[in-house]
Steps between C-alpha positions, in 0.01 A plus 500: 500500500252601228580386121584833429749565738616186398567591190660826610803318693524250202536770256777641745684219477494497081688884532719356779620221252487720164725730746705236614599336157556845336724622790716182491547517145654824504642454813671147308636697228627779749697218679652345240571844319655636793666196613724437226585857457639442850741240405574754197894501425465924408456665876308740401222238395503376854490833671227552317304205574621495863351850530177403374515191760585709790238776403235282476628260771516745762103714404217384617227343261224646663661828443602411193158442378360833639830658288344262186143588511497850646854696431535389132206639385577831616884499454496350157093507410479129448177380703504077517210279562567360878571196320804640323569697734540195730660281268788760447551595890517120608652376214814737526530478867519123464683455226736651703562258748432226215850639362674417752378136511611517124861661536567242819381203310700613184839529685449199676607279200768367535772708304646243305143451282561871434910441379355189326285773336754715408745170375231440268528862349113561628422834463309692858189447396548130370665407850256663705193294248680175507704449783394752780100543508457127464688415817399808673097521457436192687645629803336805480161319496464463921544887545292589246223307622568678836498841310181398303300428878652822579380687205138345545508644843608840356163516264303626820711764530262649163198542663636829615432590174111403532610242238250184516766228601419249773608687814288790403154247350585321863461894716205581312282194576624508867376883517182328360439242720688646828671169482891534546613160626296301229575702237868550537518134571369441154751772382792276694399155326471637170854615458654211716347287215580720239887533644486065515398487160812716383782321731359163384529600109835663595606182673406333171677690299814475690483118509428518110841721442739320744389183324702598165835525782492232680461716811165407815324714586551695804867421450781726638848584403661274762260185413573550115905486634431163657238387207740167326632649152435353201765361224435575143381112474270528792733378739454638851866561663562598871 
């Protein structure tokens, strides 16, 4: 390939990650929104949030970004960039499933850290700060790495769009040079490294959070039951 066209797939990838990192920040804040309104003790607060789940669970986010970029403009007259316009169809319909990583991970604490909670007179938002988030965000770290591969996959699905993202930079130099396997080949390695890049950081920053509990990594429920406790002198007891 030419310099130019070299270029072309290189500024692809630049929109694919500006895409990526805006649509997982909203799609973070979604999760974590929507999550704890599911574990909400007024049931209307979880109907609500489980609707929004459901609705966005069950759409698809290729249709969802043809609803985004060319029914809003014409039911409500607000025209987004594709960038926007991609950040808010993905980010929604991912921070969807993200919830339910949140609400699972939240209600599998164990309940007596929550009574402990309320023994101390902790108010909601105090228990759910101090006791539950810091037990249940390092769990939630391996599925959200799998979600964040998932997402990065989901950025092609812009180019319908004509937006300038990798998929799209990668069709464009193969109509060029008539050159489908090479080109999509490149296409193939560049978001296999991109997506090993994220679930190494990811894997870093779970290892960096279970540290501060005593928990591996990679540990499940039923090795943390056969884990030796600890005394409160840092004797280990059967």
């Amino acid at each position: 390939m030419t310099s130019g066209l070299w270029e072309l797939v290189l500024k692809g990838v630049w929109v694919t990650i500006q895409l990526l990192v805006c649509s997982a920040l909203l799609g973070a804040a979604v999760s974590f929104v929507v999550g704890v309104a599911r574990t909400h003790r007024l049931w209307i607060v979880r109907f609500l949030a489980g609707v929004y789940t459901e609705v966005f669970r069950g759409t698809s986010a290729l249709v969802m970004i043809f609803w985004v970029y060319f029914v809003l403009p014409i039911a409500f007259g607000w025209q987004l960039v594709p960038l926007w316009a991609g950040t808010l169809a993905l980010g929604l319909t991912y921070g969807a499933y993200g919830s339910e990583i949140v609400r699972g991970a939240l209600n599998a604490v164990d309940p007596a850290q929550k009574e402990g909670g309320i023994a101390l007179s902790f108010t909601p938002w105090q228990r759910l700060r101090l006791i539950l988030l810091p037990q249940a965000v390092p769990e939630m770290i391996p599925p959200f790495s799998n979600l964040l591969v998932e997402l990065l996959k989901g950025t092609a699905l812009v180019s319908i769009m004509g937006m300038g993202d990798l998929a799209f930079s990668g069709n464009l130099v193969r109509l060029a040079l008539q050159e489908s396997a090479e080109i999509y080949t490149i296409v193939l390695l560049i978001y296999f490294v991109i997506a090993f890049v994220l679930t190494r950081g990811m894997r870093g920053l779970e290892r960096k959070l279970k540290a501060g509990t005593g928990k591996p990594v990679g540990s499940t429920p039923d090795q943390e039951l056969d884990r030796p406790q600890t005394t409160g002198v840092g004797g280990a007891v059967a």
